[in-house]
C-alpha positions as CSV (number, residue, x, y, z in Angstrom):
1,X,134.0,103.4,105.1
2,X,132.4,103.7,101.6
3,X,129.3,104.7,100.5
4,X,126.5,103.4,98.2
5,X,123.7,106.3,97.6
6,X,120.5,105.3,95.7
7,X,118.1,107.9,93.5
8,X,114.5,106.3,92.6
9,X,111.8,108.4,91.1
10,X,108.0,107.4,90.9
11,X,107.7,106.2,94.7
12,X,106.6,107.8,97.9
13,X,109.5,108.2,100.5
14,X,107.5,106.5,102.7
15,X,107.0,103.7,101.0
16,X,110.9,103.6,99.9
17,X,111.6,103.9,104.4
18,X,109.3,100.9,105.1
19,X,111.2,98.8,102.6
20,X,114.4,100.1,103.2
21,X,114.0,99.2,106.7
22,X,111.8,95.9,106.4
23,X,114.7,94.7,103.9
24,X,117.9,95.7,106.7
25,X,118.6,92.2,108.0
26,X,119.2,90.8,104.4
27,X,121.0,94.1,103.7
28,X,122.9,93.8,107.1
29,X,123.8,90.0,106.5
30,X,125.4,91.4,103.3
31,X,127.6,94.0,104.9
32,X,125.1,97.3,104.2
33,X,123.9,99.4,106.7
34,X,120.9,102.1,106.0
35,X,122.0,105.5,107.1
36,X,119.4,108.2,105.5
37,X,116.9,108.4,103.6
38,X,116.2,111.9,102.0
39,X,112.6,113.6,100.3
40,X,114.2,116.0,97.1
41,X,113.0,119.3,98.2
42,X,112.8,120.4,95.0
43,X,111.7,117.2,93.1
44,X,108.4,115.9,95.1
45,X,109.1,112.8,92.4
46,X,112.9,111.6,94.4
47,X,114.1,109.8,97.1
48,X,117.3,109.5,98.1
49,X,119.3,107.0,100.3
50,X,122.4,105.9,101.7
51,X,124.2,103.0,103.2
52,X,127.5,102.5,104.2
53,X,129.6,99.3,103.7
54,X,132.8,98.2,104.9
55,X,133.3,95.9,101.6
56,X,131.6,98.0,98.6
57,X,132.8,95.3,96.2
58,X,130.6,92.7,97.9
59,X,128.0,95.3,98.2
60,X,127.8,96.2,94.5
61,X,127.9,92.3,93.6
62,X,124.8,91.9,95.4
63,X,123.2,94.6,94.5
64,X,123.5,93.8,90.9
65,X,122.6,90.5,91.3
66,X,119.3,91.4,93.5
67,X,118.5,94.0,90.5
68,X,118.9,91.6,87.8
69,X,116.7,89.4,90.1
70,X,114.3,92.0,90.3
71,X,114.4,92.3,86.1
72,X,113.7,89.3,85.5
73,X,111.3,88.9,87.3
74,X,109.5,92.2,86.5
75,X,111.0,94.2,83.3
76,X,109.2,97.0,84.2
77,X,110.3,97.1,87.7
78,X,111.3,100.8,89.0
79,X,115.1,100.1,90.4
80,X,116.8,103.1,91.9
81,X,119.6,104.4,90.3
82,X,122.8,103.7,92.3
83,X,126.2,105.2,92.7
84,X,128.8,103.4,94.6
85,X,130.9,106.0,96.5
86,X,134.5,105.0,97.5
87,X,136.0,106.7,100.9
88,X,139.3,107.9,100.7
């Protein structure tokens, strides 16, 4: 099972859950699964989250391809940074 984690800054956690979770059947269709999400204790300004994926090649295809969406559409838009995390 691998991993994909996701930082964003600028955002309430709450706000990152309710999309996180209103988004899950597009994410499930595409093999990612919403695990956690995490409030920094020591950086009121993060949120952290996690999904798991069976195929993280797929996954990281469509999430670069959802974030260029995003960019294009908005420039400015505030895209968590994300680290694809490979289980041994």
């Amino acid at each position: 099972m691998d991993h994909i984690l996701g930082k964003l800054r600028g955002a309430r956690p709450q706000d990152i859950k309710a999309v996180l979770i209103a988004d899950a059947a597009k994410h499930a269709k595409e093999g990612l699964y919403l695990r956690h999400v995490w409030h920094n204790a020591d950086n009121v300004d993060e949120t952290l989250f996690i999904f798991t994926t069976e195929d993280l090649d797929h996954a990281r295809k469509f999430i670069e391809m959802e974030h260029s969406r995003t960019r294009n559409e908005n420039p400015n838009a505030n895209l968590p940074e994300i680290l694809y995390l490979k289980g041994e």
